[in-house]
N, C-alpha and C positions, 0 to 999 in steps of 0.2 A: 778239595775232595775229602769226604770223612770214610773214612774203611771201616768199616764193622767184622768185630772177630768174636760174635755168641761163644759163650761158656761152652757149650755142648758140641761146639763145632770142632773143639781142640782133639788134639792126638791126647789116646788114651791108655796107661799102662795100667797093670793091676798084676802083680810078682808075691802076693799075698803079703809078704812085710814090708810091700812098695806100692802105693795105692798116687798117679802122678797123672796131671794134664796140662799138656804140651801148647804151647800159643803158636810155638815156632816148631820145625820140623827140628829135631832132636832124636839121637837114636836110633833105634828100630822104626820110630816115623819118622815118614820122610812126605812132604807135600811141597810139589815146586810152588807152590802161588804162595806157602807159607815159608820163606826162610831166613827171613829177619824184620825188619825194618830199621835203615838205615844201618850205625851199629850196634842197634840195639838185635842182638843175635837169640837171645835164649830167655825165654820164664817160662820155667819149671813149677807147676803148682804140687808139691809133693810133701805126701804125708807115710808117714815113719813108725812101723809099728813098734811097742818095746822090746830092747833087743836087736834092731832092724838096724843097716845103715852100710854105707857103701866104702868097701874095702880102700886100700890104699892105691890111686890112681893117682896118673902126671896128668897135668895141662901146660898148656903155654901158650902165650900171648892172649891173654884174655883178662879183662878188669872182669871178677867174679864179685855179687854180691849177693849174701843171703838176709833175707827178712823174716826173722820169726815169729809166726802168728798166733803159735799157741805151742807151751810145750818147752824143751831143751832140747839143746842140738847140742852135742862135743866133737871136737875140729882138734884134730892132728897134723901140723905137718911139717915137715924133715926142714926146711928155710936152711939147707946145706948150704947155699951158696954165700950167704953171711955170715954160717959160722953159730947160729941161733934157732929152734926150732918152738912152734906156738902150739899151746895145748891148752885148750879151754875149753869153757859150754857160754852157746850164746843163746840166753832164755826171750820167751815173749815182750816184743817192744823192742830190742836191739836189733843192731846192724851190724852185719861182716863184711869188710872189704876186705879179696882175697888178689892182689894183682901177680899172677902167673908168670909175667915176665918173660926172661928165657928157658925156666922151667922151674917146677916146684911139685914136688905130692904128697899128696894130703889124702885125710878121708874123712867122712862125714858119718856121726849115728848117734840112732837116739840118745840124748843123755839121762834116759829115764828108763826102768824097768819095767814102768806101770800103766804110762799113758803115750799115748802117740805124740809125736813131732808135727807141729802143721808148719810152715816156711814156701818162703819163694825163695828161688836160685835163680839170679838173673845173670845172665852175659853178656857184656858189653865189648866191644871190638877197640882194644886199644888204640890211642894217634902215634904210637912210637911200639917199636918193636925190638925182644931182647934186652927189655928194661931190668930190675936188677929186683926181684920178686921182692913184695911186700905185705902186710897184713895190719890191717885195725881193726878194733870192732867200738859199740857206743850203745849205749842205751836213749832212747830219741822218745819221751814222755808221749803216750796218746792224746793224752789229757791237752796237754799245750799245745797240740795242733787241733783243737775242735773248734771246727767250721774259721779254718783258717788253715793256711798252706803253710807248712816247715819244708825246709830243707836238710834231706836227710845227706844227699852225697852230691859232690859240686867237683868241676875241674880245680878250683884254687880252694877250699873247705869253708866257703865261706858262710857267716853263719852259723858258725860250729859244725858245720857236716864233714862227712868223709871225704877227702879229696881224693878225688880219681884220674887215672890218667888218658882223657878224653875231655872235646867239649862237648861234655854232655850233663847234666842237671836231674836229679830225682825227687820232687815234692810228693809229702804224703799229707792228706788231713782227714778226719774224724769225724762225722756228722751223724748226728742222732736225729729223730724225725725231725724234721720241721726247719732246720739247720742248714744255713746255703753258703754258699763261698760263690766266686768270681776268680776267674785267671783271663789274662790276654794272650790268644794267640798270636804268635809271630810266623808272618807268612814266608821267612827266608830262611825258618827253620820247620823241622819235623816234630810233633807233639804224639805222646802214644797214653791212653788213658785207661790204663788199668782198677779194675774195681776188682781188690782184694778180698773183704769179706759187706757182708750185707745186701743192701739197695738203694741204688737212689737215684735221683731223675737228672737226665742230659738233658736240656731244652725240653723236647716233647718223647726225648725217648726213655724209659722206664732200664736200668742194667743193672744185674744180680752178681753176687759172686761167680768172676771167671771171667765175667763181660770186660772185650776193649772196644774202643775206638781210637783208630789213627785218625789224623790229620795231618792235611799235603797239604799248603798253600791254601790256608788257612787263616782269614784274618776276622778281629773282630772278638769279644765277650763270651765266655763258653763259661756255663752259668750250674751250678750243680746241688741238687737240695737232697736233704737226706731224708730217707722213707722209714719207715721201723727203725728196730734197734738200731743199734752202732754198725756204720759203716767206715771202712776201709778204702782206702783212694788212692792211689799210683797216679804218679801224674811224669812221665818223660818227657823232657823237651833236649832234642838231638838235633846233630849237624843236617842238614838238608842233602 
């Protein structure tokens, strides 16, 4: 079964220094047909005016990860419970892993006064709960993934990716026109294909920035070519 989730179909905010669409129900949207898949819970497509950024809030039990797509992001937060607290910006091409734990708060803004934040916030549903809160970030080269799949966050970090606490798996890669790559679906797992920025073609279907498709039970070569400019590519593969 492939699911299709159009760009234009997502929950929509707009708080004027918060311009954000939703895949998953999150927030003020709520859609029962949309509230996860698998556990893969949350991407946040949000853009950050300067100035902009979301005060100091807890989470818990949640693997948080942000991808930045354009722009800086600076991240505060208290990591009381070890005794240590992380304050940085993480710019265009890096990765934050944010693991919530038993509790941790932080906040998120722009780390620029001049130009927007563009970033994904994804949420993942940890395998273990009340873990002991943790944080990395990395810079993950665009360049070295074109028209070829990396590994940005992995359960064991393999690869050099961020290790998370889940079996679950995040490929991204980079195709300019003309440009294709190949993956194999596994039918005893869940795959979710987020197309971050650009366009590029699924077999016969054409997906723009925003566009996903899941896949259930799912087996077989899923073939992907790049249209125009530089495209962006999410590629989830999660527990079934």
């Amino acid at each position: 079964m492939i699911i299709e989730r159009p760009s234009a179909a997502r929950g929509a905010v707009d708080l004027g220094w918060l311009r954000s669409k939703h895949s998953f129900s999150f927030g003020h949207y709520h859609d029962p047909a949309w509230m996860g898949f698998g556990p893969l819970r949350v991407i946040n497509d949000d853009t950050v005016a300067p100035g902009g950024g979301f005060a100091p809030h807890r989470h818990a039990n949640m693997e948080i990860i942000s991808v930045v797509l354009d722009g800086a992001l600076a991240h505060k937060d208290n990591m009381s419970n070890n005794g240590r607290g992380t304050d940085g910006v993480i710019r265009a091409g890096e990765v934050q892993w944010m693991s919530a734990g038993h509790g941790i708060e932080h906040s998120e803004y722009n780390g620029s006064n001049t130009a927007p934040v563009h970033f994904l916030q994804i949420w993942i549903q940890p395998d273990r709960l009340n873990a002991q809160p943790d944080y990395a970030q990395k810079f993950f080269d665009p360049e070295a993934r074109r028209a070829r799949w990396a590994t940005l966050v992995s359960p064991d970090g393999a690869d050099g990716s961020l290790a998370i606490r889940q079996q679950a798996t995040l490929r991204a890669t980079r195709l300019l026109a003309g440009d294709a790559v190949t993956t194999t679906l596994d039918p005893a797992r869940k795959q979710w294909l987020h197309v971050a920025a650009g366009e590029v073609a699924v077999g016969e279907r054409v997906l723009v920035a925003g566009d996903a498709l899941g896949f259930v039970d799912e087996a077989g070569e899923l073939a992907l070519r790049g249209i125009g400019e530089a495209s962006d590519v999410l590629l989830f593969d999660l527990p079934a």
